[in-house]
N, C-alpha and C positions, 0 to 999 in steps of 0.2 A: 504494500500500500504506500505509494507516494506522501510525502508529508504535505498540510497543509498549504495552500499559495500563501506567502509571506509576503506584507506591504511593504512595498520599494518605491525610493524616489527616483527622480529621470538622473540624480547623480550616481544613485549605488546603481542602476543598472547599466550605465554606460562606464564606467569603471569593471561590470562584470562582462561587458562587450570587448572591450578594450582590450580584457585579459585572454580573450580567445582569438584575436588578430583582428577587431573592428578598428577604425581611424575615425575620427571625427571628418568631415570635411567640411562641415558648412551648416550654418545657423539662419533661419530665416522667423522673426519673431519669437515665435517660444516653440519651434518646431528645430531638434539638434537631428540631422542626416549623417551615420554611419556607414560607413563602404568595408566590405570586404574583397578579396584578393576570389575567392570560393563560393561565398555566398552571397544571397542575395542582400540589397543597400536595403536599411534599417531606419526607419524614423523615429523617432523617440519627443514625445513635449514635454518642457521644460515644467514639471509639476512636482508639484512637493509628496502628491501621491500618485503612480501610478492605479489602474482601475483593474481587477480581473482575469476578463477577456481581453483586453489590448496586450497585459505582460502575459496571458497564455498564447497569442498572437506572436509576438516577438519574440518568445523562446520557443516557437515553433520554426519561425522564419530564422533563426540564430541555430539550429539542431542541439537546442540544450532541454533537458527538463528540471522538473523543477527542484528534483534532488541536489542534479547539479549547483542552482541557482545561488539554493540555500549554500552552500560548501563552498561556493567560491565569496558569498556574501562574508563569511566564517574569517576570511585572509584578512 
């Protein structure tokens, strides 16, 4: 059984993008655009909470779950 989804801000998740080869590229408003070399480019809004569905969204498009998410939140 996967652990609960744990509430993250658009800092600790792109910190947790970061650690798997995401780059920042570009800021438009409160919208941060990550690129990968593999995977698909990542959007992320600048929120003090991310919602749910968007971070199970983005760690689907990222090939993490959310065990990982947790574990790398841990470092």
């Amino acid at each position: 059984m996967s652990p609960k989804t744990p509430v993250v801000s658009a800092r600790q998740l792109i910190h947790v993008l970061e650690s798997i080869g995401y780059k920042v590229v570009r800021q438009k408003g409160s919208h941060i655009r990550l690129n990968h070399d593999r995977l698909p480019p990542i959007t992320v809004p600048n929120h003090k909470e991310i919602k749910v569905g968007l971070l199970t969204k983005i760690l689907r498009d990222a090939n993490l779950t959310i065990s990982d998410l947790v574990a790398r939140l841990d470092r």
